[in-house]
C-alpha positions as CSV (number, residue, x, y, z in Angstrom):
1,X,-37.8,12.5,-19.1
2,X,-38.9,11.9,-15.4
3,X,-38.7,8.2,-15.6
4,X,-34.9,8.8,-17.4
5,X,-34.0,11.0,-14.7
6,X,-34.9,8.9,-11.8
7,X,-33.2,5.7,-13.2
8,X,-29.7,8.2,-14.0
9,X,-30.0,8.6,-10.6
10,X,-30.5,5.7,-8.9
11,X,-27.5,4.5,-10.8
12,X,-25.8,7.3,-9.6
13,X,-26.4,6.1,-6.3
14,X,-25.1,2.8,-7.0
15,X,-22.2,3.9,-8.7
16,X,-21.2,6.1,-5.9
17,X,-22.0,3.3,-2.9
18,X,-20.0,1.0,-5.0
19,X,-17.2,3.4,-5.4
20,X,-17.3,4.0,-1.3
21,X,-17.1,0.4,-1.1
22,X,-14.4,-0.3,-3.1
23,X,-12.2,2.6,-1.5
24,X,-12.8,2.1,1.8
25,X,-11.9,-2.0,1.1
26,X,-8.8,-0.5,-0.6
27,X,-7.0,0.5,2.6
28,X,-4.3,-1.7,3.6
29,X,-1.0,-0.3,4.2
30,X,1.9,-1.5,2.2
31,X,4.6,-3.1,4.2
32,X,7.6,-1.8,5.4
33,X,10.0,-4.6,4.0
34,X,8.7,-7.5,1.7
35,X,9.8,-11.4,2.5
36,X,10.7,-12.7,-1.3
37,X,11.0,-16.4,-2.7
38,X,10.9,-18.2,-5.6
39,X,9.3,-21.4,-6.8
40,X,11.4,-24.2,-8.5
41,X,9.9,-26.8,-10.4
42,X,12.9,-29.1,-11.1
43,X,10.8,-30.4,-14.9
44,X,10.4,-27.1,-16.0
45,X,14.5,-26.5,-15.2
46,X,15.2,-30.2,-17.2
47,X,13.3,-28.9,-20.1
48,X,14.8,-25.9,-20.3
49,X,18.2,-27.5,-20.5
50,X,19.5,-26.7,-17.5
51,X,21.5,-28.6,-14.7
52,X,18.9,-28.8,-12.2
53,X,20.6,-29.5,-9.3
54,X,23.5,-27.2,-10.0
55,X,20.8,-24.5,-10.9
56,X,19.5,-25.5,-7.3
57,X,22.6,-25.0,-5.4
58,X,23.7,-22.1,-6.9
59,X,20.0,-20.5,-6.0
60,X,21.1,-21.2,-2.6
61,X,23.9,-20.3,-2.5
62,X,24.7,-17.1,-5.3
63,X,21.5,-15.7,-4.9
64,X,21.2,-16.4,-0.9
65,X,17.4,-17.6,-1.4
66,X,15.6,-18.6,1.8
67,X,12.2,-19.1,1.1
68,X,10.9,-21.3,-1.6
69,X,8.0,-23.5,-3.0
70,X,8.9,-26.8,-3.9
71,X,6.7,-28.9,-5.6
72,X,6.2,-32.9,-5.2
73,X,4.4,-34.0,-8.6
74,X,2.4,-37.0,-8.6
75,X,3.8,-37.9,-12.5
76,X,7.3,-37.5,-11.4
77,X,7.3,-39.6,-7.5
78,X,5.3,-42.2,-8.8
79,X,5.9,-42.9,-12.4
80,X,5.2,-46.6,-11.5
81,X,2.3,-47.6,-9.6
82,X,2.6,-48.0,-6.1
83,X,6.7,-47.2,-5.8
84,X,7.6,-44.0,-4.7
85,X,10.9,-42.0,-5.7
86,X,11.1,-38.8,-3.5
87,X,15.0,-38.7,-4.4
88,X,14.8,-35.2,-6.7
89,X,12.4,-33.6,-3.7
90,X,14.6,-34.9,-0.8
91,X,17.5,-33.2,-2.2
92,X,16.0,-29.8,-2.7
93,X,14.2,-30.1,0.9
94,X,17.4,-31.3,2.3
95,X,19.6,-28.4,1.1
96,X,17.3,-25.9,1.6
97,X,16.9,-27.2,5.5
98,X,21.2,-27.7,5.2
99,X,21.4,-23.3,5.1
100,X,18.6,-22.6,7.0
101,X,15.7,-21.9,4.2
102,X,12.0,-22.7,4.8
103,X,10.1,-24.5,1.9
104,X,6.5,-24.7,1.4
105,X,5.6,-27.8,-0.6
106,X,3.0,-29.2,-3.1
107,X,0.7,-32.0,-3.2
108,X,-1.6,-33.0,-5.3
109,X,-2.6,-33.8,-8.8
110,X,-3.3,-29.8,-10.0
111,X,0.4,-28.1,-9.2
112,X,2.2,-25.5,-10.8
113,X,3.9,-25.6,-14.0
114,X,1.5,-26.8,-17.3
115,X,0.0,-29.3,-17.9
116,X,-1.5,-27.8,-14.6
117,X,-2.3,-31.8,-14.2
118,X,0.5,-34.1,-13.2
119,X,-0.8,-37.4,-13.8
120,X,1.3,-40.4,-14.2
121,X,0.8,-42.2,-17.5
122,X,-0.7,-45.2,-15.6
123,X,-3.3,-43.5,-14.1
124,X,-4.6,-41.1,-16.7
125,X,-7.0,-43.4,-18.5
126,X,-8.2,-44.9,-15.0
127,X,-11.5,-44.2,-13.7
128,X,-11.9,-41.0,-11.6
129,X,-13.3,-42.4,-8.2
130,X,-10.3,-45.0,-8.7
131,X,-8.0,-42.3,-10.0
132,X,-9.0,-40.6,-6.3
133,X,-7.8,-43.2,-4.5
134,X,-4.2,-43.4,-5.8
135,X,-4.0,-39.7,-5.6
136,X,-4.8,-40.3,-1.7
137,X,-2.1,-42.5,-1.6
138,X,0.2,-40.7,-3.0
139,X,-0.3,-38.1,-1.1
140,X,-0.3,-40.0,2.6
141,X,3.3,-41.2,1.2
142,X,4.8,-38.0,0.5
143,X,3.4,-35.8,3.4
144,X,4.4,-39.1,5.5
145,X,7.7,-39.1,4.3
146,X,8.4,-35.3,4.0
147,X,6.7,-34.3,7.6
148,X,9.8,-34.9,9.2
149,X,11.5,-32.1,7.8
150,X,11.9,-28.9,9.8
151,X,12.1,-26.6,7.5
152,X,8.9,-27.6,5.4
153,X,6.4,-24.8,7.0
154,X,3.4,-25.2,4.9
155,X,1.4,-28.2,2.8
156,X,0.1,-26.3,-0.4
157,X,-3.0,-28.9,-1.7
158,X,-3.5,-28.5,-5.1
159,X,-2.9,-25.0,-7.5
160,X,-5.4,-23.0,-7.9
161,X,-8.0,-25.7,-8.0
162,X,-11.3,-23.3,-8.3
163,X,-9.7,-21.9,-11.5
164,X,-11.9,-24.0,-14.1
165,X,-11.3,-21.5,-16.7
166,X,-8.2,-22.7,-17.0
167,X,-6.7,-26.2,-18.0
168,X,-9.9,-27.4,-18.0
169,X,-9.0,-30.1,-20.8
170,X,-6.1,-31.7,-18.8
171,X,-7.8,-31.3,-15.3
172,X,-11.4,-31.6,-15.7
173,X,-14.1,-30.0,-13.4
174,X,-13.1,-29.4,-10.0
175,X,-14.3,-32.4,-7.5
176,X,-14.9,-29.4,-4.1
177,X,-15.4,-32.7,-2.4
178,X,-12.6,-34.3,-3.0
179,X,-10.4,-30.9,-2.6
180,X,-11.8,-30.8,1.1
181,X,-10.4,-34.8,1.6
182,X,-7.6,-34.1,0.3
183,X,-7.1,-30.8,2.8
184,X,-8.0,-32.9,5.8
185,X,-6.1,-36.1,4.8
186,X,-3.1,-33.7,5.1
187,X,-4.0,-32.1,8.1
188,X,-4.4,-35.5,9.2
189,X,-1.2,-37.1,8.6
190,X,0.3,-33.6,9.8
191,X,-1.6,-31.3,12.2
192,X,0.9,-29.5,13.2
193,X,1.5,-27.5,9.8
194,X,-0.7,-25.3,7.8
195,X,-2.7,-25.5,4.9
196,X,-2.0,-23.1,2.2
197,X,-4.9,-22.8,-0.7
198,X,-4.3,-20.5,-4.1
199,X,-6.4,-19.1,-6.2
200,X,-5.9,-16.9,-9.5
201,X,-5.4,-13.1,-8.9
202,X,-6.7,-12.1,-12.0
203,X,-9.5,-14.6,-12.8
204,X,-10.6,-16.2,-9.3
205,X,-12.9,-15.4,-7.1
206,X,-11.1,-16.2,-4.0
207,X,-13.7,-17.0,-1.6
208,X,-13.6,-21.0,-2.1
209,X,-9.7,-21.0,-1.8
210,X,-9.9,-19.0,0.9
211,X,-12.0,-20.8,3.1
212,X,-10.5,-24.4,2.3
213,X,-7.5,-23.2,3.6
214,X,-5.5,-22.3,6.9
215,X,-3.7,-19.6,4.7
216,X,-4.1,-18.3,1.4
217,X,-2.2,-17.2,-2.0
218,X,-2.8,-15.4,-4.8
219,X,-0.7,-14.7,-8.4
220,X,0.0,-11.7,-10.2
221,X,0.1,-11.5,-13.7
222,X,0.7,-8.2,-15.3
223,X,1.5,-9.3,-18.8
224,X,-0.4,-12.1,-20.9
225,X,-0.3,-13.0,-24.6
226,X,-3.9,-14.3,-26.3
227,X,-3.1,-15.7,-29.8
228,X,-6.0,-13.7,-31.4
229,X,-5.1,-10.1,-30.0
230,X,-1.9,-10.4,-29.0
231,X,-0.4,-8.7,-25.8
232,X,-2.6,-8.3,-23.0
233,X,-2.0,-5.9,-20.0
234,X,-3.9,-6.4,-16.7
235,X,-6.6,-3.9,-15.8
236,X,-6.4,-4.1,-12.6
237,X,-4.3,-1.6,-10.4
238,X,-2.7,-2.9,-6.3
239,X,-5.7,-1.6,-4.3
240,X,-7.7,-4.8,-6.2
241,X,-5.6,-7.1,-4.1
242,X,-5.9,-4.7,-1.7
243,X,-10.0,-4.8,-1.9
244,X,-10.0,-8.5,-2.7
245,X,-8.4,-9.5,0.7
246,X,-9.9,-7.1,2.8
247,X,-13.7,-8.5,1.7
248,X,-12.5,-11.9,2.1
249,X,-11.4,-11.0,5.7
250,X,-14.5,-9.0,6.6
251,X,-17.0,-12.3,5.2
252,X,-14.6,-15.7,6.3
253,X,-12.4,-14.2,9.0
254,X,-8.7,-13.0,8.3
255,X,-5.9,-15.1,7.6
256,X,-2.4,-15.1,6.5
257,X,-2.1,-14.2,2.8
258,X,0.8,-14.6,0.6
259,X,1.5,-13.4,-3.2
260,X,2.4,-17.0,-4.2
261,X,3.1,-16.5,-8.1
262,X,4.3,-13.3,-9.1
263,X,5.5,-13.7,-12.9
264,X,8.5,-12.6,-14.0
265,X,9.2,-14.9,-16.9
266,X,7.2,-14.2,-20.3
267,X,3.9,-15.5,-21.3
268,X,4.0,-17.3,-24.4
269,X,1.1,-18.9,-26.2
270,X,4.0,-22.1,-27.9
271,X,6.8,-23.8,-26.6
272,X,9.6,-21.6,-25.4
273,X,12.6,-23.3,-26.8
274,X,10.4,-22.6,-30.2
275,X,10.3,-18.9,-29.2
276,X,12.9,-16.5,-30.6
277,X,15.4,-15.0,-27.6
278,X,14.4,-11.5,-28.6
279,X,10.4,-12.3,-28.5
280,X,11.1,-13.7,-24.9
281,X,12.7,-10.3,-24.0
282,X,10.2,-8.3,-25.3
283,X,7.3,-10.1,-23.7
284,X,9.8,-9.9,-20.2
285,X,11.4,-6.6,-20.8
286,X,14.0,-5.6,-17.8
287,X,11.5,-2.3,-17.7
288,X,8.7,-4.8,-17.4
289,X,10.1,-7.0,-15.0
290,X,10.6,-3.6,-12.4
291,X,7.5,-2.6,-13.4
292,X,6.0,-5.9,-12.0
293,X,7.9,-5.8,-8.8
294,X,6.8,-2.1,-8.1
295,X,3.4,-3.2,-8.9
296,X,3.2,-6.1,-6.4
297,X,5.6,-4.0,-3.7
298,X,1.8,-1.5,-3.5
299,X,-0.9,-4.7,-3.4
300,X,0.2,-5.0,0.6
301,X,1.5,-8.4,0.6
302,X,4.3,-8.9,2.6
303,X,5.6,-11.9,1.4
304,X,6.0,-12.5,-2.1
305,X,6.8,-15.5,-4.2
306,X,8.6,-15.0,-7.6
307,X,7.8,-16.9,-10.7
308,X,10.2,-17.7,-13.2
309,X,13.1,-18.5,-12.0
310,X,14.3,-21.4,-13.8
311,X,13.8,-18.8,-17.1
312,X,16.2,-16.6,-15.8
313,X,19.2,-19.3,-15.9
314,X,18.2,-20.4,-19.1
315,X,18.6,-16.6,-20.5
316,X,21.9,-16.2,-18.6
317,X,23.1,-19.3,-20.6
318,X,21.9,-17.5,-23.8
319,X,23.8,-14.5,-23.3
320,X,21.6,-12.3,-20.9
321,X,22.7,-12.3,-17.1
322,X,20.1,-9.2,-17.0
323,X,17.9,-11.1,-15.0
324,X,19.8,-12.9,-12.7
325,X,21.7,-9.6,-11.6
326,X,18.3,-7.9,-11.3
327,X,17.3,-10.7,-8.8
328,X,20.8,-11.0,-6.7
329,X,19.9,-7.1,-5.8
330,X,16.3,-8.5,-5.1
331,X,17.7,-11.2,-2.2
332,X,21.0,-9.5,-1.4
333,X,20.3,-6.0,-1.3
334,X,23.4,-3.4,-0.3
C-alpha cells in the first residue's frame, strides 16, 4: 500500500507541474481585431466548375479581399519540361497588386490542395536526386520572375512538409535537407522577403517548421471525417495554439505566426462533385462554420487565413449563397 501511495503521488506531482505548465504557456491575449484572407487555388476552382478568373475578380472586388495566398504549382507552370507558363499566377498577382491586396505565394513541389504533391507528369517517374534538380529550377524561375511584384510579401516553401502522416504515398518521406536548399535558394534569389514555413495544427509538432522559417503558419481543423468512424471533432480547445506557440517562442526565439489554413469547407473522405449537396452542408453547417471562426478568433492569432473559398462559389451556384453572405460580413463588416 506504501509503494501504491508513493507512486499515486509522484504522479500527482507530475500531473500538477504539467498542468502549471500548460496554463501558464496558455496566456496570450486574443487580439483586438483579426487580419482575414483566403487561399485560392485556381485547380481546385476549375474542378469545381467554376469560372476561375471571374471567381477571382469578383473575390476582389464583391468580397473586398486583401490578403491572400496564391499558389504557384510545379504541375501546372511547367507541364512541359523546361517551359514555363506563369500566365494563370501573373493574373491573380497582377490584380491583386491592381487594388492594393498583398499575396503571399507558394513554391514548391508539397502545396496546398491534394494530391499535396504537384508533380508534372514528366517528372514523376524520374529519379529523386534528378527530380531535385528540376524542382530547383523551377523554383529559381518562378521566384525570379514573380520577385518583382510589390505586393508578393512572403515566399511560402513547401506545405506543411514535416507532416509525414499525411500524403505520404504521393509525397514520400520528407528530404529536411533538401527543405533547407530549397529555403535558402529562395532567400537567395530574394533576400529581401520572408520565409513563411507551415506545419499541421492538429497533427504537427511545429518545432521543425518553425525553425526553417523566417515566420510560421499553422491550420485549424475543427471538423474531420475518417471512413471507419465517421465524424471526427478536434480535442483540442484555443489555449493549445495558445501553449503550442508560446513553447516554440520560449525554445527557438519568437517569430511572426499566422493561422494559414483555417477550414471552412467540409471534409470529405470521396470526391466532392460525388458528394450529395445536403452531406456537404451537414459536414459544413452555417452553425459549424461560426463555430470555427469563434474558435480560431480565442487561439490569439491575429491574422487568419480562410480555407475554402473556392467551395463557397460552387454552393452559391447550387442554390446556397449562405456562405458567401456569411463571408461578405467577414471582410466588409458594418
Amino acid at each position: 500500500m506504501t509503494i501504491i501511495k508513493k507512486i499515486l503521488k509522484i504522479f500527482f506531482c507530475v500531473a500538477l507541474i504539467f498542468f502549471a505548465v500548460f496554463f501558464a504557456l496558455s496566456f496570450r491575449s486574443d487580439p483586438e481585431h483579426i487580419s482575414y484572407g483566403v487561399t485560392f487555388s485556381k485547380p481546385y476552382s476549375d474542378y469545381l466548375g467554376l469560372q476561375s478568373k471571374e471567381v477571382f475578380i469578383s473575390i476582389l472586388d464583391d468580397l473586398k479581399i486583401r490578403k491572400f495566398r496564391l499558389v504557384a504549382y510545379w504541375s501546372e507552370v511547367e507541364k512541359t519540361r523546361g517551359t514555363f507558363n506563369f500566365a494563370d499566377v501573373d493574373f491573380e498577382v497582377r490584380e491583386a497588386q491592381m487594388r492594393g491586396a498583398k499575396v503571399i505565394l507558394s513554391v514548391g513541389r508539397r502545396l496546398p490542395r491534394w494530391p499535396e504533391c504537384h508533380i508534372p507528369t514528366w517528372a514523376k517517374d524520374i529519379p529523386w536526386e534528378d527530380q531535385k534538380k528540376e524542382i530547383l529550377a523551377y523554383i529559381t524561375e518562378t521566384v525570379t520572375h514573380f520577385r518583382t511584384y510589390e505586393n508578393i510579401t512572403y515566399w511560402q516553401v513547401e506545405n506543411e512538409p514535416y507532416l509525414s502522416v499525411f500524403a505520404k504515398e504521393n509525397c514520400g518521406n520528407l528530404d529536411e535537407d533538401f527543405l533547407l536548399e530549397e529555403i535558402a535558394l529562395v532567400k537567395k534569389l530574394d533576400p529581401t522577403r520572408p520565409v513563411l514555413v507551415t506545419d499541421s495544427g492538429n497533427l504537427g509538432l511545429w518545432s521543425g517548421a518553425w525553425r526553417a522559417g523566417d515566420t510560421f503558419g499553422t491550420s485549424v481543423y475543427m471538423y474531420l471525417w475518417n471512413p471507419t468512424i465517421g465524424e471526427i471533432k478536434s480535442i483540442y480547445t484555443p489555449s493549445f495554439y495558445k501553449v503550442k506557440t508560446n513553447l516554440m517562442s520560449l525554445l527557438y526565439g519568437a517569430k511572426k505566426s499566422f493561422l494559414i489554413e483555417l477550414s471552412l469547407e467540409p471534409w470529405l473522405i470521396e470526391p466532392i462533385t460525388n458528394v450529395p449537396i445536403e452531406t456537404q452542408i451537414d459536414k459544413m453547417s452555417m452553425p459549424k462554420f461560426d463555430e470555427i471562426l469563434n474558435f480560431a478568433k480565442k487561439t490569439g492569432f491575429d491574422e487568419q487565413y480562410l480555407w475554402g473559398i473556392e467551395w463557397w462559389y460552387f454552393m452559391k451556384n447550387k442554390g446556397h449563397p449562405e456562405y458567401l453572405e456569411r463571408a461578405k460580413r467577414i471582410f466588409t463588416p458594418s
